[in-house]
LOKOLTI-487251 format. One record per residue: residue in one letter; z, x negated, y of N, C-alpha, C, O in turn. Coordinates in steps of 0.2 Angstrom, whole numbers, plus 5000, padded with zeros to 4 digits. Each point is the difference from the previous one (the first is absolute). Example, Ala and Ser with C-alpha at 12.3 -4.5 7.8 and 13.67 -1.06 7.14 Angstrom:
2
A503949344972500050045006500049965006500349954999S499350075006500149965006500350045005500149975006
//
This chain:
467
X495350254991499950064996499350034999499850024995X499849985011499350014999499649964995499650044996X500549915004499449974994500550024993499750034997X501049965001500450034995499850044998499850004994X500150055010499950074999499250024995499850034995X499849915009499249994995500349964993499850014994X500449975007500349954993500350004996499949974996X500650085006500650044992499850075002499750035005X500749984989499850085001500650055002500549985002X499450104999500650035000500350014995500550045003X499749944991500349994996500449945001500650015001X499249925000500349945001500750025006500649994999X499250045007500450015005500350084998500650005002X499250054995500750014995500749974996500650005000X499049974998500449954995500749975003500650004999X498849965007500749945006500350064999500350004995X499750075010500250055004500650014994500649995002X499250034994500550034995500649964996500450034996X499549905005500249965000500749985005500649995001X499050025002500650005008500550045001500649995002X499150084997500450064999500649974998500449985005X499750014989500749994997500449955005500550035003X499349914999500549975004500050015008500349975005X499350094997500150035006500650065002500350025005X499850024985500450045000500749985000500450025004X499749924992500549964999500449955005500649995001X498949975002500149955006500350015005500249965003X499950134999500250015006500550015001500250015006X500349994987500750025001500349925002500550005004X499249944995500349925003500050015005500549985003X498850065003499949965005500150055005500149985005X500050084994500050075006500549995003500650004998X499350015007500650005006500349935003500349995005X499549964991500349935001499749975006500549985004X498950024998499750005006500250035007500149985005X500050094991500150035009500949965001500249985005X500150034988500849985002500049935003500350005006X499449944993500049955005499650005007500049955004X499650114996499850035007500650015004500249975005X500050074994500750065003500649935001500450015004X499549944992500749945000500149975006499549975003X501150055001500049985006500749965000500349995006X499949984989500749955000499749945003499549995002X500949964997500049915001499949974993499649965001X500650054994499949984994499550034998500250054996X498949935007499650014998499649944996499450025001X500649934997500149954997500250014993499649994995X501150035004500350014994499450084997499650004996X500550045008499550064997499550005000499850054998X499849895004499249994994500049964995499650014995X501049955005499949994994500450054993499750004995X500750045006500450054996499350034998499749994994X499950065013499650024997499349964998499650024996X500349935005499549994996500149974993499550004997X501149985000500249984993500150104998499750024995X500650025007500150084999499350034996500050034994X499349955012499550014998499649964994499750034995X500349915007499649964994500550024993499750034996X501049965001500150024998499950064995499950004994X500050075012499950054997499349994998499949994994X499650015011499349974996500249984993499850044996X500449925003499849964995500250054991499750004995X500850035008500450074996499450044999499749994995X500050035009499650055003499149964994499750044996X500249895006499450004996500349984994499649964998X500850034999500350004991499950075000499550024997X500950035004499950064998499250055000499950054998X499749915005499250015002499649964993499750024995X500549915005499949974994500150034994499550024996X501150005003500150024995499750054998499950004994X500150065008499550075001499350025000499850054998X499849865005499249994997499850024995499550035000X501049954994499450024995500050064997499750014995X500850045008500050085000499450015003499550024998X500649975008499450015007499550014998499750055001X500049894995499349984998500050064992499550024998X501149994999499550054995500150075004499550044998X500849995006499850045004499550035002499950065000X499849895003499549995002499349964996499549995004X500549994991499650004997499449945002499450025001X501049915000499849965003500549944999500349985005X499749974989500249935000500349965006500549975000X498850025006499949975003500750015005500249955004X500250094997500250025006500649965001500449985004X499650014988500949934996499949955007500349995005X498849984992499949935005500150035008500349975004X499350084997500050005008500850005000500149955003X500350084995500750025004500349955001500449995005X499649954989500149935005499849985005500449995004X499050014998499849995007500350065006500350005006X499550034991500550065008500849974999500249965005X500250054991500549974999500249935003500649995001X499049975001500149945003499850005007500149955004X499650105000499750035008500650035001500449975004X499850094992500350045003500749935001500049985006X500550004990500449975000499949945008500549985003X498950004998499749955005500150065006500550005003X499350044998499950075004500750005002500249995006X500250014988500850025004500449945004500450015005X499449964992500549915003499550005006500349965003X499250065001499949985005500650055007500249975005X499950104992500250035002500549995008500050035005X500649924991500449975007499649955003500350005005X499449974995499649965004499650045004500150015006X499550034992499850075005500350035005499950015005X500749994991500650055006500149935005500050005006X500149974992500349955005499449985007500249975005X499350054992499349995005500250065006499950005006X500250074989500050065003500650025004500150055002X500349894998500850025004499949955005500449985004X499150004996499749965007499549995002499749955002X500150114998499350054999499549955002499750015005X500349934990499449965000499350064994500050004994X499950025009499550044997499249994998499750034996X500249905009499449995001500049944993499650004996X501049975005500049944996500050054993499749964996X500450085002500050034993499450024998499949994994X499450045013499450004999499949954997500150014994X499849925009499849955001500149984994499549984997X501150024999500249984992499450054994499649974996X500450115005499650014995499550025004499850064998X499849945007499150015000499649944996499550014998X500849955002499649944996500050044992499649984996X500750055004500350024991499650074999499950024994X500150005011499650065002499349974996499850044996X499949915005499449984999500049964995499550024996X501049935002499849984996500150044993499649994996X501150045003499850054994499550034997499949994994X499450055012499550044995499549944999499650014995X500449935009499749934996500249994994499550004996X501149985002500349984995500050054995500049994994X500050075007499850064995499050004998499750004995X500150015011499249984998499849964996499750014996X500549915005499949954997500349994993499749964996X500950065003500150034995499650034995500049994994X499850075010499650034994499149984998499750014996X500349965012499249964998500349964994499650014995X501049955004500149964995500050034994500149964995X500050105004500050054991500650015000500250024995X500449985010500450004999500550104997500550024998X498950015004499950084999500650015004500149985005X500450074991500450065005500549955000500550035002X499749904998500449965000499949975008500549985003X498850024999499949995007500350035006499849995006X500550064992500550065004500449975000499749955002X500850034997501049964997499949925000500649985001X499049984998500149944999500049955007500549965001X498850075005500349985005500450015006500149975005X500150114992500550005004500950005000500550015003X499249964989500949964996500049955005500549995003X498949944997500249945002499850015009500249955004X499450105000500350005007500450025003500150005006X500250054988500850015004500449935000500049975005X500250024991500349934998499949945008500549965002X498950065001499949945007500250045004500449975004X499550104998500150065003500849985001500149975005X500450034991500650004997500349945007500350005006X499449944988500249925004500049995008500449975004X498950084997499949995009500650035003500449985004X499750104992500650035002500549965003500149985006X500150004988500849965000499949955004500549995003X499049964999499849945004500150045006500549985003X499350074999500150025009500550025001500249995006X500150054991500550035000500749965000500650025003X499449924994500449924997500750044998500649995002X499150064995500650034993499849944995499549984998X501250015000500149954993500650044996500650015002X499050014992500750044997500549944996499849964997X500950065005500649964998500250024993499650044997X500749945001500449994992500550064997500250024995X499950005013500750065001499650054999499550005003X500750074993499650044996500450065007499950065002X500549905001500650085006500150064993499650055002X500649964994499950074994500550045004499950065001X500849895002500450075004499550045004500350065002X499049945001499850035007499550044997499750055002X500349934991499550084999500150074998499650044998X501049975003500450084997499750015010499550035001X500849935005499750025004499350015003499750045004X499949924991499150005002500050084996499950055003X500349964989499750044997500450075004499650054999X500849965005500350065001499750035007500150065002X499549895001499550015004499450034998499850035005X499849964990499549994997499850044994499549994997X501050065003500050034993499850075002499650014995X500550045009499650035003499149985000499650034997X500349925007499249995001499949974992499449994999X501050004997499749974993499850074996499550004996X500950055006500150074996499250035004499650014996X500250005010499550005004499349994997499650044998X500549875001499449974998500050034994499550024998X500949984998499950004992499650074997499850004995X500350075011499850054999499449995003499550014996X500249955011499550015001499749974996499550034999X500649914997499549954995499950044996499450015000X500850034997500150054994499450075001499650034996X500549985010499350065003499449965000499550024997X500449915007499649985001499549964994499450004998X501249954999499749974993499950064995499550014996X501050035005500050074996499350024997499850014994X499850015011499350045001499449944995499650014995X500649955007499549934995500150004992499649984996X501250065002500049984994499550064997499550014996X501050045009499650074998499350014997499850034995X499849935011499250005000499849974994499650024996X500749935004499949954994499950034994499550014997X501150015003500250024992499550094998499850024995X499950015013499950064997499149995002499750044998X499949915006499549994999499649934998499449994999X501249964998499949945000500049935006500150005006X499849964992499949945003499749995005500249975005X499150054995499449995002500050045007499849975005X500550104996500050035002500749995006500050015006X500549954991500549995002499549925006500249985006X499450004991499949945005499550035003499749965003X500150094998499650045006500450035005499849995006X500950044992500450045005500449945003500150005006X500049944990500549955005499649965005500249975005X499150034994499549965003500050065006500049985006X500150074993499850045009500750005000500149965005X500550064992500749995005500049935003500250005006X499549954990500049945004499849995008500449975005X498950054994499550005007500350055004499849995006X500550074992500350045004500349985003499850005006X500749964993500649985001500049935003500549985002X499050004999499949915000500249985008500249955001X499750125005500049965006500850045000500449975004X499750074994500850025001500649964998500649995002X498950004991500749944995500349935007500649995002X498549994999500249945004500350015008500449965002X499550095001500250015006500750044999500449985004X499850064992500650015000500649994995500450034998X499249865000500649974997500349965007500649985000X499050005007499849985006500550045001500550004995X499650045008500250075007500550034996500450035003X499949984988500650015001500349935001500650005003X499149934994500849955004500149995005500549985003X498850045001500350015007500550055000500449984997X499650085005500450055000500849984995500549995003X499550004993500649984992500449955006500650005002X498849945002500449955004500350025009500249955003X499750104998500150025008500250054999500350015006X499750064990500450045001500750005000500450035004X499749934991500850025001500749965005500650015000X498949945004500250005006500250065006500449985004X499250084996500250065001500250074997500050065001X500449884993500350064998500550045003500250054998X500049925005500650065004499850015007500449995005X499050044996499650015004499550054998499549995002X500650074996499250054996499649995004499549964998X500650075009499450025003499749945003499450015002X500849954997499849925000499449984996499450005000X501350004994499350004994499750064996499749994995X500250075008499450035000499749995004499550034998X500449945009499549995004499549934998499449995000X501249974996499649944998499550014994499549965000X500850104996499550014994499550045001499550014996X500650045009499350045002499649955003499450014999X500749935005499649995003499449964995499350005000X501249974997499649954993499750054995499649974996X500550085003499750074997499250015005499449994997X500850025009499350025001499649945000499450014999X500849945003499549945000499749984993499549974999X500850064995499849974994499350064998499549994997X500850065005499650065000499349985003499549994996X500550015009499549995006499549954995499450014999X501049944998499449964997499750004992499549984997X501150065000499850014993499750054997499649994995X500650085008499750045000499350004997499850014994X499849965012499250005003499849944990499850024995X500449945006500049954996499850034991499550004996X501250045003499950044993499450065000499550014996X500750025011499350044999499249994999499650044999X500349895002499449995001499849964994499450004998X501149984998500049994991499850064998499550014996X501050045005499850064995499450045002499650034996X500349965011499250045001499349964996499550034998X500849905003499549964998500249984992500049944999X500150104996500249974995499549984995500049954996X499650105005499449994993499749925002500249964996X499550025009499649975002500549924998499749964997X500950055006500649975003500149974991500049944999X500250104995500249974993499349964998500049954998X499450095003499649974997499749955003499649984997X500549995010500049955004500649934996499949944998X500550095002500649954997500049984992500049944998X500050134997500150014995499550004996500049984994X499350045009499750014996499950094996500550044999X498849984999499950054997500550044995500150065000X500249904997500250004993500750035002500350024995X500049995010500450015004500150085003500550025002X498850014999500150055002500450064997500050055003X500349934992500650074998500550005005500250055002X500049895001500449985005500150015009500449985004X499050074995499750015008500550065003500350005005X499750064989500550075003500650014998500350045002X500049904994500849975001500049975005500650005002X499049955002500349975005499950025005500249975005X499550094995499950025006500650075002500250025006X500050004989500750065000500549965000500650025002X499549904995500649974998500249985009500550015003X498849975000500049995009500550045006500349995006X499750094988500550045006500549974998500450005004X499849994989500849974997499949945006500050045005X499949924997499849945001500150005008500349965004X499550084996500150025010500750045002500349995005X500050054990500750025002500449964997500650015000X499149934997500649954999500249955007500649995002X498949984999500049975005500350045006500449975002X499650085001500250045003500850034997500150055004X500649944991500050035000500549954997500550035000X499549914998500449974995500449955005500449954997X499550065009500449955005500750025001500549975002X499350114996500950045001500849964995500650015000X498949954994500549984995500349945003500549984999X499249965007500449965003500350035005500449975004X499550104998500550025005500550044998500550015004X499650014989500550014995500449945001500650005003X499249944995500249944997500449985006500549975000X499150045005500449955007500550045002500349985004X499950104994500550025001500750014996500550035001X499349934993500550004995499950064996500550024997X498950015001499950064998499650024994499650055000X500549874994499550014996500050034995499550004996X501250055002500050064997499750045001499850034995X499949985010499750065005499150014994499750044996X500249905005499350004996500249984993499549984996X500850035002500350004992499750094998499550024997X500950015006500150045000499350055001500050054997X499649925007499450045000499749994994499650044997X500449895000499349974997500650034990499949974995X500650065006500350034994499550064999499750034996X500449985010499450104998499349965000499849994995X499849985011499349974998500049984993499650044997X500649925000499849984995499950014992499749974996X500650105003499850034994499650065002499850054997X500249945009499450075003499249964999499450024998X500749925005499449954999499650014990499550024997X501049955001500249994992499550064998499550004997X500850065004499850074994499250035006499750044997X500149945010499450005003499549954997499450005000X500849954998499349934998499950024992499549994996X501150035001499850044993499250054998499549994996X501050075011499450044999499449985002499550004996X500649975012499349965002499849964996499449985001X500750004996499749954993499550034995499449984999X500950074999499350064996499550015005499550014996X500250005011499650015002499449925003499450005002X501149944996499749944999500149965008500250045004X499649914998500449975003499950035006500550005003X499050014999499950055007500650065001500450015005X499750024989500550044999500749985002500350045003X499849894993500749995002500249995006500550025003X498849934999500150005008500150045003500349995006X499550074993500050055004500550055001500250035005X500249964989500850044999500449955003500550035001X499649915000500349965001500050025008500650015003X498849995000499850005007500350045003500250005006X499650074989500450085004500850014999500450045002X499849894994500650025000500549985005500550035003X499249904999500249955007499950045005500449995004X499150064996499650025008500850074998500449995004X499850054992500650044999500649965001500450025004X499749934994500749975002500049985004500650025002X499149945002500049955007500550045004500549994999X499350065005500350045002500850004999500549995004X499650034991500950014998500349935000500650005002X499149944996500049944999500149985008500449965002X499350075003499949955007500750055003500449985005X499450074992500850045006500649984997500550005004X499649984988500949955001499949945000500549974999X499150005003500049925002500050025008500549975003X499250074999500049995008500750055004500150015006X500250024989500550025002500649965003500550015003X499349944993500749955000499949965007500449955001X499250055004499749955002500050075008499749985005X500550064995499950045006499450045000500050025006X499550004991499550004999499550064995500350044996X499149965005499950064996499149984997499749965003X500050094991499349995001499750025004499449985001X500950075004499450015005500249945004499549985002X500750014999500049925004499649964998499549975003X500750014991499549944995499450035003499649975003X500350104996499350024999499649985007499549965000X500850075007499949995005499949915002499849985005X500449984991499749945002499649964997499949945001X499950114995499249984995499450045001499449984999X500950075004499650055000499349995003499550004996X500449995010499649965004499549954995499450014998X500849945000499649964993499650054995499450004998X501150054999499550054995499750045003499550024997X500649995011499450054999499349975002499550034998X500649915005499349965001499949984994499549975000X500850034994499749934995499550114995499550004997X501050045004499550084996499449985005499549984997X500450015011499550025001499249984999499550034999X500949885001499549944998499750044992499550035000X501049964995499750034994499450075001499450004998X500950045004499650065000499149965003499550024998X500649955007499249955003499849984995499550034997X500749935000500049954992499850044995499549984996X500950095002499750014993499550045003499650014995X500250025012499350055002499549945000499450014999X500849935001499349955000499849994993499450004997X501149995001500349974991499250074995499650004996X500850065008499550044996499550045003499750054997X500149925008499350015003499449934997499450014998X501049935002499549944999500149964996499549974998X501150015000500249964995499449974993499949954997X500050125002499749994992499549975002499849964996X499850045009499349975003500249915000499649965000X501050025000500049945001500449944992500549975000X499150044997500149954993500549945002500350004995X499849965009500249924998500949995004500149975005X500250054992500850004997500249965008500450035003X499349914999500349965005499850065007500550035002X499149975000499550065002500650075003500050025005X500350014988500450075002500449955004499949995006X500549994990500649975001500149985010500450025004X498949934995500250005008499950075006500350015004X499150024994499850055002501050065002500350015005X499850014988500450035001500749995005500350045003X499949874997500449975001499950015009500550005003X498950014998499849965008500250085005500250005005X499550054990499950055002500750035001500050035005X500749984992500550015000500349955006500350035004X499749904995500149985007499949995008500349985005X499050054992499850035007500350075001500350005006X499750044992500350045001500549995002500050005006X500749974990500750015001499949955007500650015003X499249965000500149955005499750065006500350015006X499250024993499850045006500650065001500250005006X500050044989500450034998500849995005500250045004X499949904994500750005003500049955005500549985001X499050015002499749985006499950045005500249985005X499550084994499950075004500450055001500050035005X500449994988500650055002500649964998500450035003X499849934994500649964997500349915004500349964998X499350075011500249945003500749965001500149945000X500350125000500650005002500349954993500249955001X499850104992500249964994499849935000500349954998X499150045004499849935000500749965004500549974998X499450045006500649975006500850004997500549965002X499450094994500949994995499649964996500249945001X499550064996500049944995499949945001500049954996X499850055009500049935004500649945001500149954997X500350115009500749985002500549994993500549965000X499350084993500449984997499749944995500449964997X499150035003499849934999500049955002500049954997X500150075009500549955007500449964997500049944999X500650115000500549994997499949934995500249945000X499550104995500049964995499549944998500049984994X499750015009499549955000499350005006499450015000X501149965006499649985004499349985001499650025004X500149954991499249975000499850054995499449994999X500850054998499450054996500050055006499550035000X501249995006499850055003499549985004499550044999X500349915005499649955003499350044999499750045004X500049944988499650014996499750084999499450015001X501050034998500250085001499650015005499550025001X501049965005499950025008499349995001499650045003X500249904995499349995002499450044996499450015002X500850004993499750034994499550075003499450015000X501250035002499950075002500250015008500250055003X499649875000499850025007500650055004500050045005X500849934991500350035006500449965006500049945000X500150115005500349965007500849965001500149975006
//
């Protein structure tokens, strides 16, 4: 994405963006709920029900990009751009690849081989923005976005199905999907509001600042978003695969999802903040100059960004309780509340929308966390009480940070230079910090890392010198 970012423009990643829109709004009615439903499957004929659901899914995909197909070349006069016909073939052939891995995934994740699932995509992790660079080193322009990650899903895909040694059968199972879809239809109602707020605001900006402007705002949700996307597509299938073994156990499993809560905190927290303190330095380190309209969206999209990652694990704890109404019903009021807030924020430009978007999350979280956490024994002051300790050291670090930021900052020109500077200074902080009054939490978060992986507690332990 770094060198990309030097070599197409914001316009070009407009274009993928708003292309994608359409089969992000549409694609989620095949695939929502389908996963968690063979999470939660605890019969003997699990065999028979990978295959139902994965003929269920690939199917619906296929319904799913005909009806995207067909709609292209509306899309593209809407949008006032030919090209978008061709890109949507290519996305249309990923997203379809994307789906059919789907049961092979679960099957990894119901035997919480987790690392084997690493193991499959960090190579793909890598080779993708190669195949997209090399791509555009070859002229291949905003086509270099979509082409090579048409053909390494397609390997992505293969490896899946090879580890997993799913072979789909000839038997379509069609009797078993009134029961896949009657499970699933709730979380498809869910997803389909949330895609609708979320792609929602893209179409919005589009259409009311243009393209160009639109591939500025998606490039900082991106980077906002980049270590949350990847850490909590990880830590909800853990959670999706281990809670609902304590489902008829609350206090059980709220003890298990607090504990997984603070340990996610303790580490991600520190992480987003140090992106958004360090952002100027930080885009044009990555991005390049040309990029700087991008600096004070990604830095206000980072508090969205932080109460996600904090805030989004309640929906597997919905799910592992049989309660995925629960979140239907919230994301029915969020999502035209999102809708008529990124409108307005859109007249003020993209800082703007970010901005209304951001105030709106920081107002609903709250009502959102008290009936997710009601059902579970539980309250926001509790949630709050087991995070609290992380926000107040991650306010304090900042406040050293930006007293540095603007006492000396402008004194030092060379991008790599802030970056580390500010980077070093908040870690030192935050380690002294909760070294000297936060011994204690260290020590919970240890044993809870205990828990859950022995050799990083090891590492921890020795990190911060405990006994």
């Amino acid at each position: 994405m770094i060198i990309l970012a030097r070599q197409l423009s914001p316009y070009d990643f407009g274009l993928v963006s708003i292309t994608e829109v359409l089969i992000n709004l549409i694609g989620v009615i095949g695939s929502a709920g389908v996963i968690e439903f063979l999470l939660a499957y605890r019969k003997k004929d699990e065999a028979e029900i990978y295959q139902a659901v994965f003929w269920f899914l690939t199917i619906g995909t296929l319904v799913i990009a005909g009806v995207f197909l067909i709609a292209l070349p509306f899309w593209a006069d809407a949008n006032h751009d030919e090209r978008i016909v061709n890109l949507g073939w290519y996305v249309a052939g990923y997203f379809l690849l994307s789906q059919m891995q789907a049961v092979p995934k679960n099957i990894l994740s119901r035997k919480l081989e987790f690392k084997a699932q690493v193991r499959i995509q960090y190579p793909f992790l890598i080779l993708m923005p190669l195949g997209k660079i090399g791509c555009a080193y070859a002229g291949f322009g905003v086509y270099s976005l979509v082409i090579p990650t048409l053909v390494l899903t397609f390997f992505q895909a293969f490896f899946f199905f090879r580890k997993a040694e799913f072979v789909p059968g000839l038997t379509l199972y069609i009797n078993r999907w009134r029961e896949i879809f009657s499970f699933s239809r709730n979380m498809i109602g869910t997803m389909v509001l949330s895609r609708v707020s979320t792609e929602g605001d893209k179409i919005i900006l589009g259409g009311i600042l243009g393209l160009e402007s639109l591939g500025i705002y998606n490039m900082a949700f991106q980077l906002a978003n980049l270590y949350p996307n990847n850490t909590l597509t990880v830590s909800n299938s853990i959670l999706s695969a281990t809670l609902p073994k304590f489902a008829d156990d609350v206090a059980l499993l709220k003890s298990k999802f607090y504990s997984f809560l603070q340990v996610l905190a303790f580490f991600s927290v520190p992480i987003q903040t140090i992106m958004a303190l360090a952002a100027g330095p930080l885009i044009t380190l990555l991005y390049g100059t040309q990029w700087g309209a991008a600096v004070l969206p990604f830095q206000i999209l980072s508090v969205f960004a932080i109460l996600r990652t904090l805030t989004s694990s309640t929906g597997s704890v919905l799910n592992s309780i049989g309660k995925p109404h629960i979140g239907f019903k919230l994301v029915l009021i969020y999502a035209p509340l999102h809708l008529a807030v990124s409108y307005a924020g859109s007249f003020f430009g993209i800082a703007g929308l970010a901005a209304f978007v951001v105030a709106l999350k920081l107002l609903y979280t709250p009502y959102e966390m008290h009936i997710a956490l009601s059902h579970i024994d539980s309250s926001v002051r509790e949630w709050f009480q087991k995070v609290k300790d992380v926000l107040v050291q991650n306010a304090i670090c900042v406040m050293i940070c930006i007293a540095f930021i603007a006492s000396m900052f402008g004194l030092i020109s060379s991008p790599v230079v802030q970056f580390f500077i500010v980077a070093s200074i908040y870690c030192i902080a935050y380690y002294a910090l909760v070294k000297i009054f936060y011994s204690n939490f260290l020590i919970q978060v240890m044993n809870k890392l205990m828990a859950m992986n022995p050799r990083y507690a090891s590492i921890f332990k020795f990190a911060f010198r405990l006994n």
